[in-house]
C-alpha positions as CSV (number, residue, x, y, z in Angstrom):
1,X,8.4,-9.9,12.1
2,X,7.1,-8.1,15.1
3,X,6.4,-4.4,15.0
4,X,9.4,-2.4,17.1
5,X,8.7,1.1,18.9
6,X,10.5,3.4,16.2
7,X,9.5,1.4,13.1
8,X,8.7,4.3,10.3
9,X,10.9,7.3,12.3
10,X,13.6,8.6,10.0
11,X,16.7,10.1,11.8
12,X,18.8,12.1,10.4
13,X,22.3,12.6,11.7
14,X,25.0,15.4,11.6
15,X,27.5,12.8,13.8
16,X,30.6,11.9,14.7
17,X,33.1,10.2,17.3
18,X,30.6,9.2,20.2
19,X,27.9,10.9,21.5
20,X,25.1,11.8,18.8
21,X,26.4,7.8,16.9
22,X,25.6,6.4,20.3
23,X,22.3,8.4,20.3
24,X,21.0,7.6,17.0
25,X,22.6,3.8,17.0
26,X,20.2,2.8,19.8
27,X,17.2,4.7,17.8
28,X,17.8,2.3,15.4
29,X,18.3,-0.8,17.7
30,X,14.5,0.7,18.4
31,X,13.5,0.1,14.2
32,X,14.6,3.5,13.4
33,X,16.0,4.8,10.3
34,X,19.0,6.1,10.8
35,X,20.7,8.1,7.9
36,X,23.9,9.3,8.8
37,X,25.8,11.9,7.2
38,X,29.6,11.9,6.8
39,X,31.9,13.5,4.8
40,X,33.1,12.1,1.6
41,X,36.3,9.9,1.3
42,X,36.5,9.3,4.5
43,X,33.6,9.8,6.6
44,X,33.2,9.9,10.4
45,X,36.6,10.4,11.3
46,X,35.9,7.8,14.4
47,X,36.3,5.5,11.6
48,X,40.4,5.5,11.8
49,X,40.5,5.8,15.4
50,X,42.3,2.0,15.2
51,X,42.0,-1.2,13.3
52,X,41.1,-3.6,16.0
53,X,37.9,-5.0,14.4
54,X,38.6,-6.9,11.0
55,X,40.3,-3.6,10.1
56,X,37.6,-1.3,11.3
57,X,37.8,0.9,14.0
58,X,36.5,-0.3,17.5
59,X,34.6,3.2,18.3
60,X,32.6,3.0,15.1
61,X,31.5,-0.6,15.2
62,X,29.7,-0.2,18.4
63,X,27.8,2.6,17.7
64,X,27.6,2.4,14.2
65,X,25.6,-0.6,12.7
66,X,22.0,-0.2,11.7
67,X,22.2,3.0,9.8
68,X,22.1,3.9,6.3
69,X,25.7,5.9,5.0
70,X,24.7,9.4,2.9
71,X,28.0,11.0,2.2
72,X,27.3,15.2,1.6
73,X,30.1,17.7,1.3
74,X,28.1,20.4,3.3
75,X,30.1,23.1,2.3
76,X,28.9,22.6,-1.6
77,X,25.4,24.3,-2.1
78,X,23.8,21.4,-3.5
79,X,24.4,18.8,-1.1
80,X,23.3,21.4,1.7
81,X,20.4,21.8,-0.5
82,X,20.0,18.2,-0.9
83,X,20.3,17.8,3.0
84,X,17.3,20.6,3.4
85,X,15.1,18.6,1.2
86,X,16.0,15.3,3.3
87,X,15.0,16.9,6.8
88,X,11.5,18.3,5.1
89,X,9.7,14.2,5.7
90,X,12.4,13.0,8.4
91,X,11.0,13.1,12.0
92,X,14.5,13.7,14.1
93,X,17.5,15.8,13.5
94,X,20.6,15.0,15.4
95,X,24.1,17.0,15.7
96,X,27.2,17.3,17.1
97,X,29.2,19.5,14.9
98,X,31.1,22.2,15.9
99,X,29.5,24.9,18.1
100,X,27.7,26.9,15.5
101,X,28.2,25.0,12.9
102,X,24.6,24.0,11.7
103,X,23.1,27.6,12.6
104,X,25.4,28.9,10.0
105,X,24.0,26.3,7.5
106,X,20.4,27.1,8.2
107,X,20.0,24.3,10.1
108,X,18.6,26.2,12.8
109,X,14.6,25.4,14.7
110,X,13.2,28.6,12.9
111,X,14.2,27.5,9.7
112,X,13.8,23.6,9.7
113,X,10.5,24.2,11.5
114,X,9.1,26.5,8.3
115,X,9.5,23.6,5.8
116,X,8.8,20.6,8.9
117,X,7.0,21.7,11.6
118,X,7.1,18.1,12.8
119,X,10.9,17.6,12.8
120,X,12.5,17.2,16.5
121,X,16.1,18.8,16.6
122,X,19.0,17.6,18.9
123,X,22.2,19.0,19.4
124,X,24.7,17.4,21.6
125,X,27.3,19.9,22.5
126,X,30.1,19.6,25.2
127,X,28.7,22.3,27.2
128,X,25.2,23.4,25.7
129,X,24.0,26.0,23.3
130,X,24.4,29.4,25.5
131,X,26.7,30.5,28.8
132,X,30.2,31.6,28.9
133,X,31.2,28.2,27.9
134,X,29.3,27.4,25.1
135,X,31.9,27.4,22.3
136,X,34.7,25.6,24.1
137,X,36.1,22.8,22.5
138,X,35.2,19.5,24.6
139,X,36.3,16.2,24.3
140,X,35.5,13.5,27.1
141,X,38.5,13.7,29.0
142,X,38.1,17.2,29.1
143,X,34.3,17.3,30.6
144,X,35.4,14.6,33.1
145,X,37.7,16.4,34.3
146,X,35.3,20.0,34.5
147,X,32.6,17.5,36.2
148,X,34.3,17.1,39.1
149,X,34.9,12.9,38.2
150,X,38.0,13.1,37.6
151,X,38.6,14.3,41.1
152,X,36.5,11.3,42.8
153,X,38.2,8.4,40.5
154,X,41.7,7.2,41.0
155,X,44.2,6.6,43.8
156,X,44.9,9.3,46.3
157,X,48.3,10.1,44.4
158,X,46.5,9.7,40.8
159,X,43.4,11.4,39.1
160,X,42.2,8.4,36.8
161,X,40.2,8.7,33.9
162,X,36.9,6.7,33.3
163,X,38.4,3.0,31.0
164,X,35.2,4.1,29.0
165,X,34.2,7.6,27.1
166,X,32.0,8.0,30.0
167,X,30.8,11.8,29.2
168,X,30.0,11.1,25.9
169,X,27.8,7.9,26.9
170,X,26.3,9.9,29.4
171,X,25.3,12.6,26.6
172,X,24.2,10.1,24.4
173,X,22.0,8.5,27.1
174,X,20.1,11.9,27.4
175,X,19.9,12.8,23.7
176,X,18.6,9.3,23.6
177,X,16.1,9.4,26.2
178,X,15.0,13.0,25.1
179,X,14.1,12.2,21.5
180,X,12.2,9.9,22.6
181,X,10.2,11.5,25.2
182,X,10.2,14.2,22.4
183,X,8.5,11.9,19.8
184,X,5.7,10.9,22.6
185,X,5.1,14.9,23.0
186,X,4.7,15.4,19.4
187,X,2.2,12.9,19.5
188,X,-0.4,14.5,21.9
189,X,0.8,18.3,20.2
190,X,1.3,17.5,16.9
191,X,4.7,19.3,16.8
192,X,7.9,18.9,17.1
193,X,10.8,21.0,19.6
194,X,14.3,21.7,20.1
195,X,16.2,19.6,22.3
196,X,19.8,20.6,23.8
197,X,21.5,18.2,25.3
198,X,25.0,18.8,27.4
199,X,27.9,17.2,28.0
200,X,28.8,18.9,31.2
201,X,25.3,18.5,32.4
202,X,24.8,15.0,31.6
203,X,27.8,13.8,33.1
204,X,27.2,16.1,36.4
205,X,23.8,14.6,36.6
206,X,26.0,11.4,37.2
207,X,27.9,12.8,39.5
208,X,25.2,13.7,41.9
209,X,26.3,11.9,45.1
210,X,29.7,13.1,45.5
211,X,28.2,16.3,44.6
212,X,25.9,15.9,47.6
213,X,28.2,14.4,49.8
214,X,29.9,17.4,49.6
215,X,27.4,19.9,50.6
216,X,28.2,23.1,51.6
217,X,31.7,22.9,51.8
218,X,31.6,19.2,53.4
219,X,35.0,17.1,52.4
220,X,34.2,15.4,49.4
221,X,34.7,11.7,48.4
222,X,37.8,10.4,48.6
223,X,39.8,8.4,46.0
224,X,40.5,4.9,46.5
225,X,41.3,3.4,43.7
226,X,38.3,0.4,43.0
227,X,37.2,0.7,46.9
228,X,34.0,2.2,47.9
229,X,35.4,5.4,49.4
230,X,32.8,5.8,52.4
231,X,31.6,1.8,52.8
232,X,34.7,-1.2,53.6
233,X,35.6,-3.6,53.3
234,X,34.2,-2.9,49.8
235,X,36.5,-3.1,46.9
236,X,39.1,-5.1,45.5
237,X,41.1,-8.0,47.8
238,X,44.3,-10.7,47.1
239,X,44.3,-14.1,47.3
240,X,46.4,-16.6,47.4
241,X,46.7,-17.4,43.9
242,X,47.3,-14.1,42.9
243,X,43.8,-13.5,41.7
244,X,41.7,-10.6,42.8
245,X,37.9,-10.2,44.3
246,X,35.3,-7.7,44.5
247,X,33.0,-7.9,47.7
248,X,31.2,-5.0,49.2
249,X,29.6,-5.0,52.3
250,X,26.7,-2.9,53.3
251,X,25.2,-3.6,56.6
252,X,26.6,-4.6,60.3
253,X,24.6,-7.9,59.7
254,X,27.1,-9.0,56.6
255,X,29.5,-7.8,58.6
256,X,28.4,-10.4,61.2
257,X,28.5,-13.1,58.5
258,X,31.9,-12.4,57.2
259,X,33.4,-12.6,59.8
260,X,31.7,-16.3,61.2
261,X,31.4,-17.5,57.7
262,X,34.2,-16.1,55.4
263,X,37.0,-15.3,58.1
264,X,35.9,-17.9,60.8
265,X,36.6,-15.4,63.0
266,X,33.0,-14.8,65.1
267,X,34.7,-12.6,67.8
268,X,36.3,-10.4,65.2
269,X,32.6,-9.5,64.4
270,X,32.3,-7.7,68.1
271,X,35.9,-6.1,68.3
272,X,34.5,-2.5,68.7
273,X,37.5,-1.5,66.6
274,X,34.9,-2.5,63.7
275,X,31.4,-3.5,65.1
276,X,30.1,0.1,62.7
277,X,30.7,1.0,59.3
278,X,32.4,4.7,59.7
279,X,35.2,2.2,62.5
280,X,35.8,0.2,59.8
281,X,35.9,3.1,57.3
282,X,38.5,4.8,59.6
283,X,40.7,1.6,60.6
284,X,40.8,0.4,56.8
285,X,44.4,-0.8,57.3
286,X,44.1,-2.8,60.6
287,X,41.3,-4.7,58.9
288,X,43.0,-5.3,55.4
289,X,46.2,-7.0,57.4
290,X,43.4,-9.5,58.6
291,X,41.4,-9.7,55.4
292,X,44.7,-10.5,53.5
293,X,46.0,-13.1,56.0
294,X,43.1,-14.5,55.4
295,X,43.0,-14.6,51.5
296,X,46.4,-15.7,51.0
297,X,45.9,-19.0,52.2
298,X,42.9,-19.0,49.7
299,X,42.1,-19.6,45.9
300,X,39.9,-17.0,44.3
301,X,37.6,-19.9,43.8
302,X,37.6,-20.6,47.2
303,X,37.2,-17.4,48.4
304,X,34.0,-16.8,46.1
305,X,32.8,-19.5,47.4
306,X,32.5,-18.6,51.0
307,X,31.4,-15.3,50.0
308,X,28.6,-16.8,48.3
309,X,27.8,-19.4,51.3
310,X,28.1,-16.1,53.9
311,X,25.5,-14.2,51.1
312,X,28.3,-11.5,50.3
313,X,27.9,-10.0,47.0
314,X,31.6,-10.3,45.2
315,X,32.6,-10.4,41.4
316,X,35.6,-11.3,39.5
317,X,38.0,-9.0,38.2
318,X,37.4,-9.5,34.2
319,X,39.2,-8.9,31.6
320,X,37.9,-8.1,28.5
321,X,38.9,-11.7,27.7
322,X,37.2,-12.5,30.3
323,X,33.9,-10.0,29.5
324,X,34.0,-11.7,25.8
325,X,34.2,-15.7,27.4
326,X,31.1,-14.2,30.2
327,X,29.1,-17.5,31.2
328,X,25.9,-15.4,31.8
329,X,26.3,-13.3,28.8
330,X,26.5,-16.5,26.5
331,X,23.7,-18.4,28.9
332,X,21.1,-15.5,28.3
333,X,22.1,-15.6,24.5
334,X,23.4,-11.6,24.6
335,X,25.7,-12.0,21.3
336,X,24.3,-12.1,17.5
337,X,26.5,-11.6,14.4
338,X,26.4,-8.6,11.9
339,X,27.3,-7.6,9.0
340,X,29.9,-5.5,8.4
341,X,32.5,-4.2,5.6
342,X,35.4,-6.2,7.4
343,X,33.1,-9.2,7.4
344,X,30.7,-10.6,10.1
345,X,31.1,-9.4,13.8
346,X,30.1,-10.7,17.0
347,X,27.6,-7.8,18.7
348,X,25.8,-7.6,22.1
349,X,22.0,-7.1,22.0
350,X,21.2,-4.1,23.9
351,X,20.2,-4.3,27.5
352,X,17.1,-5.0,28.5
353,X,14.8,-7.8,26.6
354,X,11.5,-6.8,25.0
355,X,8.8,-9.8,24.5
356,X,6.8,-8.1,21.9
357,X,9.5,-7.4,19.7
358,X,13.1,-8.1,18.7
359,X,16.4,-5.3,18.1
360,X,17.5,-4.5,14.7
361,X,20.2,-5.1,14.4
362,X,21.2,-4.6,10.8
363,X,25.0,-4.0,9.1
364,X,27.5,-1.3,9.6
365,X,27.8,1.0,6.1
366,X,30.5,1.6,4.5
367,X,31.4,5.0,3.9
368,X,28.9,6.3,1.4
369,X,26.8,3.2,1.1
370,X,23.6,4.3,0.4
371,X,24.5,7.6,-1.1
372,X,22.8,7.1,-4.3
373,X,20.0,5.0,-3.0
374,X,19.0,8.1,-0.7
375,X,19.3,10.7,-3.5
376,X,17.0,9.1,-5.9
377,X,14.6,8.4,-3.2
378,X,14.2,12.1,-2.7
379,X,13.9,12.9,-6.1
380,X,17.5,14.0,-7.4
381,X,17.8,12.6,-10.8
382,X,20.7,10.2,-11.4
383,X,23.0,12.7,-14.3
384,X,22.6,15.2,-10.9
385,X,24.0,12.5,-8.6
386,X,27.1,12.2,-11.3
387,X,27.3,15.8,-11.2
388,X,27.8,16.2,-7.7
389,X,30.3,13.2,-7.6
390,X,31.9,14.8,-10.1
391,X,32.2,18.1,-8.1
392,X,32.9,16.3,-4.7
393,X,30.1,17.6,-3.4
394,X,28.9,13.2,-2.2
């Protein structure tokens, strides 16, 4: 088996819901081990978020498989202790408890750093570990709406939400990213830091070009809906057999060929009513009434296919059926199976394709799993183990 980029790092996770289990789940895709930390009985309460996946939950699955389940009532003394003696030979420490939370169980850089001067800490936090803000609750909704996004998405009537946890991906991205920029620091210094990774902050880095395009008091992007609001036609468009297409156009020479090609209309390409981008912008209703007429005389298949002949880039409107069924997903071979405690599962490889080495892509745990494996490795003998389970304490 070929050697991956994180083979021999152990993570250790604090996790739940999103964020830090999207974090640490591509670590492992990367040949970490991930041991992940979850209450006892129940575990990551992401786990009952639905039943959608064999009877699992269709939050956990995706950011879940790959890691090792080590189930610690942290409020017992000796599985805190048992945690402190973990952290002393792992290399990462990842959290997203509540604000404050792992300070007041020692958990802090100071401390960790006495026994494992090595270890890299991350916390993921919805708005960072200082400022006004810092213990405010924060779910995703909630930061996408404090980011500004939920003011550029939608209709002009609607705010809309992201379909996606968008805020918590973008945090998981950066805590992702950071570690293991981290990891390539601590091996030219020999030590490791303290990373503090954002919600707010990740998700406003995303939002960087309305945030520009509003500079200095300029209007800001409008919403509409799936168009482009600055660039059109670019967005969403009937046809005739009540199927939908994407298209965007991005130049005055597309326009050109849209018009000739996809229209068959080549003097529509010099009305000056749309012969520049910002006319077209303005006059989007006068040259929807022409795209439409148009469209509804074509299939979506049909219309694709002119697009394609005029070069126009377009896309379907999928489904998730449709996303599942994907012809290029299936031709570049992008699903395996895992394991699972609901059985095998279909799961997508992660983005991007490696030649010197292949993802891990081991089973999801079941709550617990390697509870007692984990223990005994670190040298709690097994009548302590019962003793704990006795006490609830795993």
């Amino acid at each position: 088996m070929s050697i991956r980029p994180l083979d021999g790092i152990t993570v250790v996770s604090l996790e739940h819901a999103i964020a830090a289990p999207f974090c640490t789940r591509q670590l492992a895709d990367l040949g970490a081990r991930v041991i992940k930390v979850e209450r006892p009985g129940a575990g990551d309460f992401a786990r009952s978020y639905d039943e959608r996946v064999n009877g699992m939950a269709s939050h956990f699955v995706w950011v879940n498989r790959s890691k090792e389940s080590l189930t610690l009532d942290l409020k017992q003394p000796e599985a805190l202790k048992a945690l402190k003696k973990l952290l002393k030979t792992a290399d990462v420490l990842v959290q997203n408890l509540a604000p404050g939370a792992a300070a007041r169980m020692g958990l802090t850089t100071e401390l960790l750093h006495l026994e494992n001067p090595q270890l890299i800490l991350c916390d993921i936090s919805g708005y960072g570990n200082d400022g006004p803000y810092r213990d405010k609750k924060a779910y995703d909704l909630l930061i996408q709406s404090e980011a500004g996004f939920l003011s550029v998405t939608g209709t002009l009537e609607t705010p809309s939400k992201a379909g996606n946890s968008i805020a918590d991906i973008a945090a998981g991205m950066y805590a992702y990213s950071n570690i293991l920029a981290a990891i390539l620091q601590r091996g030219k210094t020999g030590k490791g830091s303290a990373i503090d990774v954002s919600m707010l902050e990740s998700l406003a880095e995303w939002m960087s070009y309305p945030l520009y395009y509003a500079y200095e008091g300029a209007a800001p992007p409008s919403r509409n809906g799936a168009s482009h609001a600055t660039i059109y036609p670019y967005g969403p468009f009937k046809t005739g057999d009540g199927g939908t297409v994407m298209l965007g156009l991005q130049n005055d020479r597309e326009w050109d060929q849209f018009c000739q090609v996809v229209l068959e209309d080549e003097a529509l390409a010099k009305d000056d009513r749309f012969d520049k981008n910002f006319k077209r912008n303005e006059k989007r209703e006068q040259l929807l009434a022409i795209i439409d007429a148009c469209f509804s005389k074509l299939s979506t298949k049909q219309v694709i296919a002119k697009l394609d002949i005029a070069q126009i880039a377009n896309a379907q409107l999928n489904d998730m059926s449709g996303l599942w069924k994907h012809d290029q997903l299936r031709a570049r071979n992008r699903w395996v199976e895992v394991a699972s405690p609901g059985g095998p599962i279909p799961a997508m490889l992660p983005p991007g394709s490696n030649d010197s080495y292949t993802y891990r892509m081991d089973p999801i745990p079941a709550v617990g799993e390697h509870t007692d494996a984990i223990l005994t490795e670190i040298g709690i003998p097994l009548n302590e183990i019962e003793k704990m389970r006795s006490a609830g304490a795993i």
